[in-house]
N, C-alpha and C positions, 0 to 999 in steps of 0.2 A: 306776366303773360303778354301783357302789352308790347311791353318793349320787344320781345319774341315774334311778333307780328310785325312790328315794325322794319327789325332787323331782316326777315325773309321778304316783306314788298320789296326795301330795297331791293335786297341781291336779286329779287326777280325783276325790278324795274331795271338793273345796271346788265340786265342777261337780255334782256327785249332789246335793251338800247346799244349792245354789244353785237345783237344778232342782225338789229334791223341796220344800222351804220356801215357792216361789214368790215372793220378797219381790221381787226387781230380776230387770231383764232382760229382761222377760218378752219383749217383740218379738224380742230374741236367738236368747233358749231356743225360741220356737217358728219363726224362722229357721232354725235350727239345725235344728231337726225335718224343717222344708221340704226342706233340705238330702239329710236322713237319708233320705227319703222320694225323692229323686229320684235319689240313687246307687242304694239297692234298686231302682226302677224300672228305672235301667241297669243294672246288674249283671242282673236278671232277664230284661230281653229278649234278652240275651245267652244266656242259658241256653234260651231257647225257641229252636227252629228255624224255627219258622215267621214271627219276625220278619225283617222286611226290613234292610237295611243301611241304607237308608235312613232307616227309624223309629229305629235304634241311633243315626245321626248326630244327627238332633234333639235325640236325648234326651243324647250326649256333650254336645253344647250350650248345653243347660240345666246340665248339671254344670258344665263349666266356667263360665257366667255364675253358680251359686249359689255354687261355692268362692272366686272371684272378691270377693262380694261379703259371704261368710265372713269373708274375711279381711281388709277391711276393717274390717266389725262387730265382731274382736275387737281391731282395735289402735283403736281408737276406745274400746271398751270400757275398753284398760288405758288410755288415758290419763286417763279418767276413774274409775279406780278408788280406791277410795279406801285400800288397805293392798297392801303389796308383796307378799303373796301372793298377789292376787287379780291385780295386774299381772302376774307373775310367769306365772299360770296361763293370760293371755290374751296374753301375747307368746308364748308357747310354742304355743297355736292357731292365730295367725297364721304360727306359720311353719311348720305343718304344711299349713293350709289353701295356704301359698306352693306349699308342698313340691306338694303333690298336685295344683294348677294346672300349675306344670312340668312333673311329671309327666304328666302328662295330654296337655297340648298337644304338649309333645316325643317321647311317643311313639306319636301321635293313629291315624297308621298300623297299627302295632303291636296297638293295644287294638280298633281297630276288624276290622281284617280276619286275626280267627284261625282255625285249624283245628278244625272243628264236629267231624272226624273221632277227631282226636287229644284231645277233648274240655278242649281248652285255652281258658279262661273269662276274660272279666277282670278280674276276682275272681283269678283265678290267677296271670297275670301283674303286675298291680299289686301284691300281695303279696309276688310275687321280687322287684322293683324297689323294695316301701317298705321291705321287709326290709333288703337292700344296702344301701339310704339312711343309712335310721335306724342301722345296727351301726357303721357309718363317720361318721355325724352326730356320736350320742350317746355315742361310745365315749370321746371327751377331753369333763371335764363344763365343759371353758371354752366350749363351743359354746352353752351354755344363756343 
């Protein structure tokens, strides 16, 4: 498990220090942003009440087409890397970008029509379900 941790600081130190440098990528990196930018988008209309189910489904839509094409962008990326760390860091995105595509779609239901009452978000639920994921993923580090 350790070494599991160790492995993801990396790839997440070698993505800060890719992002903050700006040397390659850059259509990625700001991919990626686009990305970041349209989960918060979903995630937050989920927290307003006054959005529609409807506007929430568009925008599920848009997430799955950006993770979709996420995860492309980084097994593209590793195969054009040029040191095994860096592939290393972009297969391991791809299969989280996979992870959160399945996610998504498999419990489309689920994330779309929750309890406004019980103030169950989803942010909330996706959280229980990457939590579960990830402790049974990453818990044997031959999954890496």
């Amino acid at each position: 498990m350790d070494t599991d941790k160790t492995r993801l600081k990396l790839a997440l130190d070698n993505y800060n220090k890719e992002k903050k440098l700006n040397r390659k990528n850059k259509a990625y990196f700001a991919s990626l942003d686009t990305f970041k930018n349209t989960f918060k988008e979903f995630k937050d209309s989920f927290n307003n009440k006054k959005e529609t189910k409807a506007i929430g489904k568009s925008i599920l839509d848009s997430l799955l087409s950006e993770v979709k094409n996420e995860a492309k962008l980084a097994k593209n990326s590793a195969l054009s890397s040029a040191n095994l760390k860096e592939y290393d860091f972009y297969i391991h995105l791809n299969q989280v970008y996979k992870f959160l595509y399945k996610l998504v779609k498999s419990n489309y239901a689920k994330l779309m029509y929750f309890d406004f009452e019980t103030g169950k978000t989803f942010r909330d639920n996706l959280l229980n379900y990457a939590t579960t994921y990830f402790v049974s993923k990453f818990s044997d580090s031959s999954s890496w």
